[in-house]
N, C-alpha and C positions, 0 to 999 in steps of 0.2 A: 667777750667776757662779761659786760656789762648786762645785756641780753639775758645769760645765766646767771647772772648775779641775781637779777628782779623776775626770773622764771621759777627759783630755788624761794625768795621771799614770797613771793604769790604763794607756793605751795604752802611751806610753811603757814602762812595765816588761815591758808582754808584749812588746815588740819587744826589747827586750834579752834577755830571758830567751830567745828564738826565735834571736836571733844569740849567744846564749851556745849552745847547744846546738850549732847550727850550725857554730860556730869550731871545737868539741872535737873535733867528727866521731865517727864510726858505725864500730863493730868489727861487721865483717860475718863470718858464719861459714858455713862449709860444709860435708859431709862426704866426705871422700875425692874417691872419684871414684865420679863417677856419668853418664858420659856419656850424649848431647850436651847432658846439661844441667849439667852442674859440672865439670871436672878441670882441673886446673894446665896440664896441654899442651895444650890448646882452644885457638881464639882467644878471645880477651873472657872467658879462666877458663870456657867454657861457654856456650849460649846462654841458662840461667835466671841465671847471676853475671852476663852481661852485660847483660839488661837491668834486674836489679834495680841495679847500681851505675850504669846509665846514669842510670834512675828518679830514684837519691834523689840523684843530684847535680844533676840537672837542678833538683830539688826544694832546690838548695844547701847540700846537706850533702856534706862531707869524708867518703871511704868507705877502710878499712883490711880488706882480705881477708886471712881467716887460714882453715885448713884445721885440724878436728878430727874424732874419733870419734862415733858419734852421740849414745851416750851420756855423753860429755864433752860435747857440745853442747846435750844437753837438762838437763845440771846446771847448764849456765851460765847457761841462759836461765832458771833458777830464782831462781840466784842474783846475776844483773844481770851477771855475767863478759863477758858479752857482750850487744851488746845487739838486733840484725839474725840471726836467723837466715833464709839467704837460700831455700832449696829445702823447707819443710816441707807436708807433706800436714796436712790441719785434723784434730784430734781434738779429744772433749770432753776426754779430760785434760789435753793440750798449751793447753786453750784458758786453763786454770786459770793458766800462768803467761807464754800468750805471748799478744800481742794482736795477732791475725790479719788481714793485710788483705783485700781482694779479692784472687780468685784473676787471676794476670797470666798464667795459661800452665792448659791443661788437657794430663791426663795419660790416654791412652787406653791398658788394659791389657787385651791381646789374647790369643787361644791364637794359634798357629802351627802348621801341618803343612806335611807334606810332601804336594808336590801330584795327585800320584800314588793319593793316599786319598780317597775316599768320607766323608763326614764334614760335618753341617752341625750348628752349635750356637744355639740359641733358647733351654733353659734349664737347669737343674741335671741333671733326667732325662737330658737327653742326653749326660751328661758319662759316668755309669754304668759300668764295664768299663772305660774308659777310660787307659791308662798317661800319667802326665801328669807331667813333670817340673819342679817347682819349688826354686825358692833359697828356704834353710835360712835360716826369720826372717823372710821378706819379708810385707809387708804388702799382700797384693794385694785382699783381696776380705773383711770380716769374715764375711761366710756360706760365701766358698769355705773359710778358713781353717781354720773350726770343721768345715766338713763331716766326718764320720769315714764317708763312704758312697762315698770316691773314692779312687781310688788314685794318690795321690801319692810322689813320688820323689824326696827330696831332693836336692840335690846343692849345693856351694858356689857354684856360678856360671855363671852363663848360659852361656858358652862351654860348658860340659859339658852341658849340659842340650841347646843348640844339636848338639852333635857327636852324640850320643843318638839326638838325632831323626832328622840324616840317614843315620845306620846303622839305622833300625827297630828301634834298643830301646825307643823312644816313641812315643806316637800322639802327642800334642802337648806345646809349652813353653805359656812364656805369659810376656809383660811388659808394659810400658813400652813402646806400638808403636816410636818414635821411639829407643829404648834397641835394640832385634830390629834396627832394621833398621842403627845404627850398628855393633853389635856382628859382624853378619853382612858388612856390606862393610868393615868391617876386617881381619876376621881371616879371614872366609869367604868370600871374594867370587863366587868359583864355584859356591856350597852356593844362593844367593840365586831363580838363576831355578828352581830345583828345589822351592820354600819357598811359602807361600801365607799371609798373616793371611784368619783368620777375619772375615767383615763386623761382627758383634755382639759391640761390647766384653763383655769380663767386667763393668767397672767405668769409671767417666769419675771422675777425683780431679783437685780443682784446686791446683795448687801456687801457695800466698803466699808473704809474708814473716813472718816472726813476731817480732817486736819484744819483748824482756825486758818486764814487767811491772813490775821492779825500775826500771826507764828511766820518772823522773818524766814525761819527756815521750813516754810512748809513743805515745796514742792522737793528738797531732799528726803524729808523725812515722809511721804509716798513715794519718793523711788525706792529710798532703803527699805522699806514695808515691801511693795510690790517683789523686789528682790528676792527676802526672807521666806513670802510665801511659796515663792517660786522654788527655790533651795529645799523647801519643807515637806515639797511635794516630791521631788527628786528623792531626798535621803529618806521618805516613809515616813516623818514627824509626822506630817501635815494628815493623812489616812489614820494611822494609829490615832490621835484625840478626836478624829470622825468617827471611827468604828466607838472607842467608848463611850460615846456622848451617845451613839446609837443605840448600845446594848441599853442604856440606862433609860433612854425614850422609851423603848418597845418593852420593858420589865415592869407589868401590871401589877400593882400598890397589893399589896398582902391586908 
């Protein structure tokens, strides 16, 4: 009897403590903009904000979106400031203070040319000679990175890097497929049928959630996540806010 008496209390207190958590809700964070997966003028804040806030409320937790730097964001997530970081790519550092869930979205980061060039990519070899334009800082590839055998071309932002290539001061860019092709029918919509991704990614990264460490209840609150998107894919949520985040990518600016 006693046995059930303190199996029935244990219960009890984890449900509390489950709808304590619950009640306070979740400081979800982001950085900037980073479309079509983050930005304040999206719909749904983006399609990775929308379905991580669909995710964890589904999962019943209260979600508070705030927008910060990246590096304001990975201090917070040191420091429990925050406790959802909602768009991070996995590293072994990051893993020290964030606790990662399954990846809900993969990230395919492509070259691009123009289509008018001769040009097929298989592996590093073939990059050689190459003028290849990349954004100062990004984290595309840890072997493209370090390479010092390619010839890279900084630049702050895609849109330059994009304008480069369709005046042949570039052989290729390279992103974030899903990122090329939002950027290109916004700003570029004309440049588009002229443009080509290359078939073999650079890299495939899968974007999770990263959860503070400092959040006594992290590793819950990645399973209840993990769950929800699982759930979301079964009942068709999780496709239905893919396919409209899609149409809205591929829909060239008037």
């Amino acid at each position: 009897m006693k046995h059930i008496t303190g199996l029935i209390i244990a219960l009890l207190l984890a449900l509390a403590a489950t709808n304590l958590v619950r009640a306070e809700g979740l400081d979800i964070v982001y950085s900037g903009r980073w479309p079509p997966y983050a930005d304040s003028s999206l719909p749904g804040q983006g399609l990775a904000v929308e379905l991580v806030t669909t995710g964890l409320q589904r999962a019943g937790y209260d979600t508070f979106l705030h927008i910060d730097s990246l590096d304001r964001i990975l201090e917070g997530g040191k420091l429990g400031v925050y406790d959802v970081f909602a768009t991070p790519w996995y590293s072994d550092e990051r893993n020290q203070y964030l606790d990662y869930s399954k990846p809900y979205l993969q990230s395919y980061i492509r070259f691009i040319k123009k289509k008018d060039t001769e040009f097929e990519f298989n592996d590093f070899s073939d990059l050689n000679g190459m003028m290849i334009g990349v954004v100062e800082n990004y984290a595309y590839d840890e072997e493209f990175n370090r390479s010092r055998n390619l010839i890279k071309i900084g630049e702050r932002n895609l849109i330059q890097n994009l304008l480069k290539l369709t005046q042949g001061r570039l052989d290729l860019t390279l992103d974030d497929e899903l990122v090329l092709e939002y950027e290109i029918n916004k700003y570029m919509p004309n440049s588009m049928k002229d443009l080509e991704f290359l078939p073999k990614p650079l890299a495939v990264r899968g974007i999770h959630i990263g959860v503070s460490r400092e959040n006594p209840h992290h590793a819950k609150i990645v399973a209840d996540f993990d769950k929800a998107i699982a759930a979301m894919k079964k009942d068709g949520t999780y496709d239905k806010i893919i396919q409209k985040h899609y149409a809205y990518i591929k829909k060239p600016a008037h």
